[in-house]
C-alpha positions as CSV (number, residue, x, y, z in Angstrom):
1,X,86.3,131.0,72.7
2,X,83.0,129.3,71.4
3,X,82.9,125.3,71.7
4,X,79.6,123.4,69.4
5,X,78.1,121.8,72.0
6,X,74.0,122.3,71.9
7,X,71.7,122.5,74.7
8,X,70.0,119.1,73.4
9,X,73.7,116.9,74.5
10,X,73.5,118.4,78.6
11,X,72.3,116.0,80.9
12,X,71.9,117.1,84.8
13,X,75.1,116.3,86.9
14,X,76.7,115.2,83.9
15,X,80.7,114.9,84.7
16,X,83.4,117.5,83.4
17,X,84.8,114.3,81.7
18,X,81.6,113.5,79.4
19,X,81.1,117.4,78.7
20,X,85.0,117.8,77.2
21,X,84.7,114.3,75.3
22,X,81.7,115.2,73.7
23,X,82.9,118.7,73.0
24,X,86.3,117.3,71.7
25,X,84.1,114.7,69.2
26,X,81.8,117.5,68.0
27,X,84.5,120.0,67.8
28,X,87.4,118.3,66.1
29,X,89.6,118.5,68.3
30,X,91.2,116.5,71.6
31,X,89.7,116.8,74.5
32,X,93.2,117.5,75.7
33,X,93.9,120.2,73.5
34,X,90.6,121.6,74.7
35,X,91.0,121.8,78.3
36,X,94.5,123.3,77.5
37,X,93.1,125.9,75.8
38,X,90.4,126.7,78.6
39,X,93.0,126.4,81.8
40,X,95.5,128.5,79.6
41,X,98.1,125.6,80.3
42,X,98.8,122.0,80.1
43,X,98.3,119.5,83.1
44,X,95.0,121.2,84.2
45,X,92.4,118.5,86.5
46,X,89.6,118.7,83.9
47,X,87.2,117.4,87.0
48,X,88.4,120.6,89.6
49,X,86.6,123.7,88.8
50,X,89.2,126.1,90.1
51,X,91.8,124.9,87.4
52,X,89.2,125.4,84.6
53,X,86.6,128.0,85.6
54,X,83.2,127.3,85.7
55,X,82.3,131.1,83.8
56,X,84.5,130.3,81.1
57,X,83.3,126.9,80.2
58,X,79.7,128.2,80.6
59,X,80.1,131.1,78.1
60,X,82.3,128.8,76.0
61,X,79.4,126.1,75.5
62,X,77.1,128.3,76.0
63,X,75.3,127.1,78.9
64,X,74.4,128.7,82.4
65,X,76.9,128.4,85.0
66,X,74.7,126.9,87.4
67,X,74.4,123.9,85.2
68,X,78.2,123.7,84.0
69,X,79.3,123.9,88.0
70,X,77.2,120.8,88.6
71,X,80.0,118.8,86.4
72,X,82.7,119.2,88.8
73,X,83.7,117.3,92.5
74,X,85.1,120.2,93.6
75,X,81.6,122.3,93.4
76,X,80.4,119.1,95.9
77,X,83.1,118.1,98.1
78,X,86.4,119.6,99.4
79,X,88.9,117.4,97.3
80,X,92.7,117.1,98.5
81,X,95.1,118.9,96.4
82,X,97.2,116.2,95.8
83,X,94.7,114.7,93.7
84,X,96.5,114.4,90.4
85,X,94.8,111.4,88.3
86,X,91.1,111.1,87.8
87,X,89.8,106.8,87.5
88,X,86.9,106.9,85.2
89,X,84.3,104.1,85.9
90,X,80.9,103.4,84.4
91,X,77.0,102.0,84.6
92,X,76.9,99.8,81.7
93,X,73.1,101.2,81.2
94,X,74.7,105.0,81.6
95,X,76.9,105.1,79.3
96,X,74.8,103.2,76.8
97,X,72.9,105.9,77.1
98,X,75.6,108.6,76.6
99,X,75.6,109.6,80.6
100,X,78.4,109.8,83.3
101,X,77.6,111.2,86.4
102,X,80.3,113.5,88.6
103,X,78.9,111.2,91.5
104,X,80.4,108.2,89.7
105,X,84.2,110.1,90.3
106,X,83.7,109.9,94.2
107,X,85.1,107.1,96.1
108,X,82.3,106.1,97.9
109,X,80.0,105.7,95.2
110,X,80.5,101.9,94.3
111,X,77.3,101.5,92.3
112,X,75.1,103.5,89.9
113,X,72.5,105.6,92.0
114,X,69.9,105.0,89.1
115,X,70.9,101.2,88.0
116,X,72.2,100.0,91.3
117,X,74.7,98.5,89.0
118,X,78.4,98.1,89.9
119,X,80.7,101.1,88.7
120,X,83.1,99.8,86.1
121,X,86.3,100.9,85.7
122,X,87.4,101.6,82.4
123,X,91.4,102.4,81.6
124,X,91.0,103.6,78.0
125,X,88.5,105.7,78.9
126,X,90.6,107.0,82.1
127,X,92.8,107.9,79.2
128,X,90.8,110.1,77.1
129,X,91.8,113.4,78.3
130,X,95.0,113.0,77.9
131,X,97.4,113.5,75.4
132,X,96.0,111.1,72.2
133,X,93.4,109.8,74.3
134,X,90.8,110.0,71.6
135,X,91.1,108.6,68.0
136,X,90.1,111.2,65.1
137,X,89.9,109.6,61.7
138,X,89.2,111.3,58.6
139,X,86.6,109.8,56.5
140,X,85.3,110.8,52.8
141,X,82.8,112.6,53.9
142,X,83.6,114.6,57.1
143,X,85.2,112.7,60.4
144,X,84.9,110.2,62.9
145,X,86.1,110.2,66.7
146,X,85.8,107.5,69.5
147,X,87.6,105.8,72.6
148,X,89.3,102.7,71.8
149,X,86.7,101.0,74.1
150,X,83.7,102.4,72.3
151,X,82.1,104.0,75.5
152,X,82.7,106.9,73.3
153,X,82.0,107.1,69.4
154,X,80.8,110.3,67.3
155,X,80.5,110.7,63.2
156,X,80.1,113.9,62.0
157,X,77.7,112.5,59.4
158,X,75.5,112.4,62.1
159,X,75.0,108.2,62.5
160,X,76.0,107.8,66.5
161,X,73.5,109.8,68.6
162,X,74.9,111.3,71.6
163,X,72.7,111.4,74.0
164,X,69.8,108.3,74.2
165,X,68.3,109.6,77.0
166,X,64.5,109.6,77.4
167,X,62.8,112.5,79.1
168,X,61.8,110.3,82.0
169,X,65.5,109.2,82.7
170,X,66.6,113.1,82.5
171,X,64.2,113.8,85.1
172,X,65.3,110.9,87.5
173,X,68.4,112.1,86.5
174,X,67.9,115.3,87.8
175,X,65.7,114.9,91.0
176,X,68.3,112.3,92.5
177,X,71.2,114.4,91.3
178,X,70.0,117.1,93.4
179,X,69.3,115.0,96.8
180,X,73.0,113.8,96.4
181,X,73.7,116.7,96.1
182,X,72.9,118.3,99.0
183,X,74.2,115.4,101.2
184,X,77.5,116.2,99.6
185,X,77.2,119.8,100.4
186,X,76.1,118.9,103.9
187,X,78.8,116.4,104.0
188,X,81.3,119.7,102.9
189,X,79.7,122.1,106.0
190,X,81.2,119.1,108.4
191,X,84.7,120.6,107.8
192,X,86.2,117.1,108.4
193,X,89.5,115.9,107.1
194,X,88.4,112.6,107.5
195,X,84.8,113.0,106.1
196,X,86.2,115.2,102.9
197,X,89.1,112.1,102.4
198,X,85.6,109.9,102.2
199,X,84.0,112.0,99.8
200,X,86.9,113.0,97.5
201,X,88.2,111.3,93.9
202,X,88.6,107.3,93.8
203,X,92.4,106.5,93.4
204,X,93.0,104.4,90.7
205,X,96.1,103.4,93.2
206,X,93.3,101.1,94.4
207,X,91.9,99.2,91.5
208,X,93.1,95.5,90.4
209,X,95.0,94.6,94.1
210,X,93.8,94.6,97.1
211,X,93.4,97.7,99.1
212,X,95.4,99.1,101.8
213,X,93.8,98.2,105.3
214,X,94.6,101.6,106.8
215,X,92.2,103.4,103.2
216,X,89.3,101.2,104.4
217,X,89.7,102.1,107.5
218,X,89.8,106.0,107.1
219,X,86.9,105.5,104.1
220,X,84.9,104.0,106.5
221,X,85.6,106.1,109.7
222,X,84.6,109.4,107.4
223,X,81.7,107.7,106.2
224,X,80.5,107.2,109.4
225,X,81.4,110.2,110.6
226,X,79.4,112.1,107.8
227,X,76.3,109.6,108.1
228,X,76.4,110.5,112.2
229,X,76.0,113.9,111.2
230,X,73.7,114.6,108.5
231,X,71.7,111.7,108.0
232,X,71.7,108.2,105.9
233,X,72.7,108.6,102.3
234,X,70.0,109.4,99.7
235,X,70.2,105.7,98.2
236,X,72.2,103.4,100.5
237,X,72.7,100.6,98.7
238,X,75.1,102.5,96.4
239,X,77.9,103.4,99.2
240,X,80.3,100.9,100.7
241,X,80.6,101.0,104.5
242,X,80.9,98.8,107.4
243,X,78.8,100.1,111.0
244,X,81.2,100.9,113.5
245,X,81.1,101.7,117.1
246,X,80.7,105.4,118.2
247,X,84.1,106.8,117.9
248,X,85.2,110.2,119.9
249,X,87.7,112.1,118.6
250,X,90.1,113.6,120.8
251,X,92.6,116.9,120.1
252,X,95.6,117.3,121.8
253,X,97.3,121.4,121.0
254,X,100.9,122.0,121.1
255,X,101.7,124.6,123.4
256,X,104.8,126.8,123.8
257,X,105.3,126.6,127.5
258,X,104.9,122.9,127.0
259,X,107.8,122.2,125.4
260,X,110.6,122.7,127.7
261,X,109.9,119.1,129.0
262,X,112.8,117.1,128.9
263,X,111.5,113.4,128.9
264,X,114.2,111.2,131.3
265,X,113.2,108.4,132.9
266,X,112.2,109.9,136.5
267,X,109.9,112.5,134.0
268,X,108.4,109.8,132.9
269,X,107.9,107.5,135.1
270,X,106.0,110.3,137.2
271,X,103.7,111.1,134.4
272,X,103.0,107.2,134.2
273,X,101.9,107.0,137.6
274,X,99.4,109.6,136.8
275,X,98.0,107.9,133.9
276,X,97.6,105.0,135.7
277,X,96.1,106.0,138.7
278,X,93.6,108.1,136.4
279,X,92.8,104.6,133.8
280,X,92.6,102.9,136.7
281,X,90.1,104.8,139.1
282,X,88.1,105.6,135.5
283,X,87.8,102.5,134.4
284,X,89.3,99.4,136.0
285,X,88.1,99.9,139.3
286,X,84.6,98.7,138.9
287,X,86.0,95.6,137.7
288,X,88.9,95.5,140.3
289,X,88.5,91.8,141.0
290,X,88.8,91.2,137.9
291,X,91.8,92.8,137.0
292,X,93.3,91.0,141.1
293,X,93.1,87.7,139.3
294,X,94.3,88.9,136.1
295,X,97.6,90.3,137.5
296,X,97.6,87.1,140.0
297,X,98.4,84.7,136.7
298,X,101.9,83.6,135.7
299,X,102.7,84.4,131.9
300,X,101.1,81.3,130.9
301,X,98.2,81.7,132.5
302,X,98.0,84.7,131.0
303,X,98.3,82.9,127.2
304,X,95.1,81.4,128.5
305,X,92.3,83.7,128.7
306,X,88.7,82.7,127.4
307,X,87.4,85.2,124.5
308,X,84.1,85.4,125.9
309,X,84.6,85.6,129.7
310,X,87.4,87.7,130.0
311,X,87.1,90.9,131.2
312,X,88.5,92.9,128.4
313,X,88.7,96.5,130.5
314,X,91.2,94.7,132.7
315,X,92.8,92.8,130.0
316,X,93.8,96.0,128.1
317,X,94.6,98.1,131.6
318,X,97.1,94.8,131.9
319,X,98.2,94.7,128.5
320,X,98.7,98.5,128.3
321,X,101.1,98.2,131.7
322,X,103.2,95.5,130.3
323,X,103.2,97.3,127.2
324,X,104.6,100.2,128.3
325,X,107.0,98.5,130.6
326,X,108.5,96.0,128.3
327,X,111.9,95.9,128.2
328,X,113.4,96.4,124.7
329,X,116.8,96.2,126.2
330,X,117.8,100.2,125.9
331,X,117.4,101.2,129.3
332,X,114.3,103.3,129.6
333,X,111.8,102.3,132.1
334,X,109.0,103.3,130.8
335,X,107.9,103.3,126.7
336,X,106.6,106.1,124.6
337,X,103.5,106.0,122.8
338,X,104.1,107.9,118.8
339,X,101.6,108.0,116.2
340,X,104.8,106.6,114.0
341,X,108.7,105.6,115.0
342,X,109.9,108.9,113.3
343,X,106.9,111.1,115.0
344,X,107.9,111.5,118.7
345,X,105.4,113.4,121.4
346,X,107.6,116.2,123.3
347,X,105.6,117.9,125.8
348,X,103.8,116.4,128.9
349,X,100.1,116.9,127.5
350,X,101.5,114.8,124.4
351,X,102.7,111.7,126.3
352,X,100.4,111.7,128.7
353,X,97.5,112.4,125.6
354,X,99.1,109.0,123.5
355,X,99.3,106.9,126.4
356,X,95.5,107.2,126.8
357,X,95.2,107.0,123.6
358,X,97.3,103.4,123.5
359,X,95.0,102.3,125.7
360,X,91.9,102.8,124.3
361,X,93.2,101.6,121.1
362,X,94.7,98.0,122.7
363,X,90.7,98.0,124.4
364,X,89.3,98.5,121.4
365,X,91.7,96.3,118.9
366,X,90.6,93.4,121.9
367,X,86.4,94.0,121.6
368,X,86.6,94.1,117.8
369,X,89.0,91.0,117.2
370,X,86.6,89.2,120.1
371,X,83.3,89.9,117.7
372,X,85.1,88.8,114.2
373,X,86.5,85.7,115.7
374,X,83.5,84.2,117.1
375,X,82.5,82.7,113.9
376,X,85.7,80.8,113.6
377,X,86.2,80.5,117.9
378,X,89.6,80.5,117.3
379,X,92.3,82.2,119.4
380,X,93.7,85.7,119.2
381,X,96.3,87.2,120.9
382,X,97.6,90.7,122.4
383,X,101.0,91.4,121.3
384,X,103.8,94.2,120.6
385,X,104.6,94.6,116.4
386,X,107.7,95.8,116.8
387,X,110.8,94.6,118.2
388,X,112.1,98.4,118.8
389,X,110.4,101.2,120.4
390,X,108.8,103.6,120.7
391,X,105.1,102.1,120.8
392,X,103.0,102.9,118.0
393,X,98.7,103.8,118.4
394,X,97.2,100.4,116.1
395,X,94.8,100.1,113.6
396,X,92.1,100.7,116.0
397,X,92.9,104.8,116.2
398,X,93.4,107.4,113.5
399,X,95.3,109.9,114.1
400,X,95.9,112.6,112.0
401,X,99.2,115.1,113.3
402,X,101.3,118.1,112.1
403,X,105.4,118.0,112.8
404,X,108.1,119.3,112.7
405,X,111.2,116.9,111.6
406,X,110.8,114.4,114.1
407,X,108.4,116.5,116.6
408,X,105.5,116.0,116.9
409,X,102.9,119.1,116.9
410,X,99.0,119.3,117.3
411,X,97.3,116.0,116.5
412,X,94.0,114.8,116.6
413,X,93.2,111.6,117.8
414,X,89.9,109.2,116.5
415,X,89.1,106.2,118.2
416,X,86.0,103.7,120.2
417,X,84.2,105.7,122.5
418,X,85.5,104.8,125.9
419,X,81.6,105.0,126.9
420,X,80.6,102.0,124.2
421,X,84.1,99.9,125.5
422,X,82.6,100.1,129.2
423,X,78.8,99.0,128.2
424,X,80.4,96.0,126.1
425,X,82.6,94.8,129.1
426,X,80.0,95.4,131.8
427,X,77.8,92.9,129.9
428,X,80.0,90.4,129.2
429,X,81.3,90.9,133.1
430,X,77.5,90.2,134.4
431,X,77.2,86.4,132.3
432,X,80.2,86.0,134.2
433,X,79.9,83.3,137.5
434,X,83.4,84.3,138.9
435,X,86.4,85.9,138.4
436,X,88.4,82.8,138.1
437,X,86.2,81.8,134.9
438,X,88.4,84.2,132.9
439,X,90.8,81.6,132.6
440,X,89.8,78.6,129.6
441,X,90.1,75.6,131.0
442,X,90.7,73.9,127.3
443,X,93.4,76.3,127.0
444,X,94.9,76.5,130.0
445,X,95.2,72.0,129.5
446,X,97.2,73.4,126.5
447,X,99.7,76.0,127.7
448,X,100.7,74.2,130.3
449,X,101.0,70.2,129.8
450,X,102.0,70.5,125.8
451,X,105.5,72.2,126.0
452,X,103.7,75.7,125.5
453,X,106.4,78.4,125.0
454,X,105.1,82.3,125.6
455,X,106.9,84.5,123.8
456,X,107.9,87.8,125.6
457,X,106.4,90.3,123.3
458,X,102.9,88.1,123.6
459,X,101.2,89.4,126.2
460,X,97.7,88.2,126.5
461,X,96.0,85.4,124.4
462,X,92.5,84.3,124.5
463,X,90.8,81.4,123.4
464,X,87.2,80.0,122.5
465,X,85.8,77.2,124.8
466,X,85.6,74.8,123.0
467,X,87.9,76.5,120.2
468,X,88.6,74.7,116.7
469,X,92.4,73.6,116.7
470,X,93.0,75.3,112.7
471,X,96.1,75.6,110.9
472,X,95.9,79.1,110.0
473,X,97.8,82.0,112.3
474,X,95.7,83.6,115.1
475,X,95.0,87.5,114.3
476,X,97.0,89.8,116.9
477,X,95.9,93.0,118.5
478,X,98.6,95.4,118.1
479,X,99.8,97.0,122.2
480,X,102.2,99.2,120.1
C-alpha cells in the first residue's frame, strides 16, 4: 500500500492524528477508511502504534520508521489499555501553522511547549477519524476536504498550503521534541502505575465539568513521583501539578499461609493491641503529654482544639483509636480498615498493614486541611463518612490492590511520609507554651455555653484563634 504524502508535509513529533488527516485530504479518502485499511480492521487507536504498525505506515508514506514512531504515545509512555477515545486539543499558533504535536495527546501537557499557550480542545476535530469525520466535496476542477472547524482544510488545486512552518520553527520543533522526549522515556523506565496513569492519553471524560477529586489526586501523585525521580520537566510552565509532601509507598504481599486467619473479635482485638502499642512507642511517645491531655478531654472539649497548637501526632493516634472503636451498632469491637466497603483485608499482615495505613492517612488528611485553612482560619473537623463499616483509607492515600470477589489480594499503599508528618508536628509542638494550650479558648467559650451538640461520628474539631464565624460548612478529614 502506497499513501501521497511527501517528505516536504513531516514535521518532528508530529501526532498520528495530523499524519492520517493530511494523508486522508491528499489521498481522497477518510482518514477512517485509511487507518482501517492499515490496522486490517475497524476500531483501530490511530494514536497506539501496536494497533497500526509503525513499518507499515513508514513504507506506506514513505518515510523512515524512526520518524513515523515519533507520532505515536505509545512509542513515549506506557498507555492503559483501556484507553478507547483519543481528545484532540490545539495551540492556536500550531495549528495555524499545520502542526500537532503527540505531546499535545498527554494529560499532563496543559499548554503548548513552544507557545506556552493553553491546549484547546476541539470536538469536531476529536471527530475526524472517525467514521465521516472529514468533509470531501467535489469541485469542477478536482476536490476539496476539511474539518467542519477549519483546523483542517486541503484543495487539490493546490490553494491551502499544508504545512506553514518556517525552517526555524521545524528546528525548535525538533530540538524540544527530543528533550521531551527522553523525559517521557525516562518517565517509562520508572515502571510506575501511577507515574504511566500521569503520562498517558487525556480523557475527554474530563473536559467541560469539573474533575473528579480522586484523577487530580493520582495525576498529581504520579507527577510527583516521576519529577522525584528523573528530574524537573524540560519546560515547566507547561505541566499542571501541585508540590506535595514526600510520599512513601508501602507494599503489602498476599501470602498463602496467611490466609487461614479467621478475623473474630478476640483475633482482632489482639492484633489491635499490637498496632497500638507499635504507633504509640513510634510515634506518640515523644509527645506523650500531649496526647495525656488529649485523652483527659470530655467530647466537647475535644470539638475544641486550636488548628495551630494542637499536636496533630496525638490528635490522629486519638482519632485513629476512636475510629477504630466506634460503635456502629453490629457488635464487633474493633473496626476494619478496607481500601473500599466491597474490598475486605483477610490475612493478619493485611489488617494489621491498613490500620497503619488509616493512621497515616487521618495524620496526614489533619496537616494538609491545617495548611489550606489558614487563609480562611476557619474550623475543620475529624470525622467518620460513613455510617456503616468497615473503615475506608481517605483521600490522603492511594492505594492501588488486586482481588478476588470480595478479598482482598496484594496492594500497594501511597501516602505522607511518616518522617515529614513527625518534623511538621515537632515544630508546631516547640511554639507551643503548654500542653493545655491545645485547647482554643474562643472555641471552647463556644462548645460549651452555646447549646453545642457533638455529634458521635465527629471526633475531633479544631479551630482558629481568633477564627472568622462564616456561613459556609467546615471541610472534614475522613477517619474512615
Amino acid at each position: 500500500m502506497k499513501i501521497t504524502y511527501g517528505q516536504f508535509n513531516y514535521l518532528p513529533f508530529e501526532s498520528s492524528w495530523a499524519v492520517f488527516t493530511k494523508a486522508g485530504g491528499l489521498n481522497l479518502i477518510h482518514p477512517h477508511y485509511l487507518i482501517s485499511a492499515l490496522a486490517g480492521g475497524g476500531g483501530a487507536r490511530y494514536w497506539l502504534a501496536k494497533d497500526i504498525g509503525t513499518g507499515k505506515l513508514a513504507s506506506a508514506l514513505g518515510l523512515s520508521e524512526a520518524a513515523i514512531s515519533r507520532c505515536f504515545i505509545d512509542c513515549l509512555t506506557s498507555t492503559p489499555q483501556s484507553s478507547q477515545v483519543a481528545c484532540i486539543r490545539h495551540c492556536p499558533q500550531c495549528i495555524a501553522a499545520g502542526y500537532h504535536s503527540v505531546f499535545f495527546l498527554l494529560q499532563i501537557v496543559q499548554r503548548c511547549p513552544w507557545h506556552d499557550e493553553p491546549l484547546i480542545h476541539c470536538r469536531c476535530c476529536s471527530r475526524t477519524c472517525l467514521p465521516a469525520g472529514m468533509t470531501i466535496t467535489a469541485l469542477n476542477e478536482g476536490y476539496h476536504a476539511n474539518t467542519r472547524c477549519g483546523h483542517f482544510a486541503f484543495s487539490s488545486t493546490g490553494s491551502v498550503v499544508l504545512c506553514k512552518v518556517s525552517t526555524d520553527q521545524w528546528q525548535a520543533y525538533a530540538t524540544l521534541g527530543l528533550a521531551l522526549q527522553k523525559w517521557f522515556k525516562a518517565a517509562q523506565a520508572i515502571n510506575s502505575p501511577l507515574v504511566d496513569y500521569a503520562t498517558s492519553l487525556f480523557s475527554p471524560a474530563y473536559l467541560g465539568g469539573s474533575v473528579p477529586s480522586r484523577h487530580e489526586q493520582l495525576l498529581n501523585c504520579g507527577l510527583q513521583l516521576a519529577l522525584a525521580a528523573i528530574g524537573p520537566f524540560p519546560v515547566p510552565g507547561v505541566i499542571a501539578s501541585t508540590p506535595l509532601p514526600p510520599v512513601q509507598v508501602r507494599t503489602t504481599p498476599h501470602l498463602a499461609h496467611d490466609a487461614v486467619f479467621q478475623p473474630d473479635n478476640d483475633n482482632l482485638f489482639a492484633l489491635y493491641r499490637c498496632v497500638r502499642h507499635y504507633l504509640y512507642r513510634r510515634y506518640v511517645r515523644a509527645h506523650a503529654a500531649c496526647y495525656r491531655y488529649l485523652t483527659a478531654l470530655t467530647t466537647q472539649g475535644r470539638h475544641a482544639l486550636d488548628s495551630q497548637a494542637a499536636c496533630t501526632a496525638s490528635a490522629a493516634f486519638l482519632a485513629w483509636r476512636l475510629a477504630l472503636r466506634y460503635d456502629y451498632g453490629e457488635g464487633a469491637t474493633i473496626n476494619l480498615a478496607a481500601p473500599s466497603h466491597t474490598i475486605l483485608p483477610t490475612t493478619r499482615r493485611q489488617i494489621m498493614a491498613l490500620w497503619i495505613t488509616l493512621f497515616y492517612s487521618i495524620w496526614s488528611g489533619i496537616e494538609r486541611t491545617n495548611a489550606s485553612r489558614s487563609a480562611e482560619r476557619d474550623r475543620f473537623s475529624v470525622a467518620l463518612s460513613s455510617n456503616v463499616p468497615p473503615l475506608t483509607l481517605g483521600n490522603e492515600v492511594v492505594c492501588i490492590c488486586g482481588h478476588n470477589q470480595a478479598s482482598l489480594l496484594q496492594f500497594t499503599a501511597i501516602h505522607a511520609d511518616p518522617r515529614w508528618l513527625v518534623s511538621q508536628s515537632a515544630e508546631r509542638c516547640l511554639k507551643r507554651l503548654n500542653a493545655a494550650a491545645q485547647s482554643n479558648v474562643q472555641a471552647r467559650e463556644t462548645v460549651q455555653f452555646w447549646a453545642y451538640q457533638p455529634h458521635p461520628a465527629t471526633l475531633l474539631r479544631f479551630w482558629f484563634n481568633p477564627h472568622l464565624k462564616v456561613g459556609l460548612s467546615s471541610p472534614i478529614v475522613a477517619a474512615g
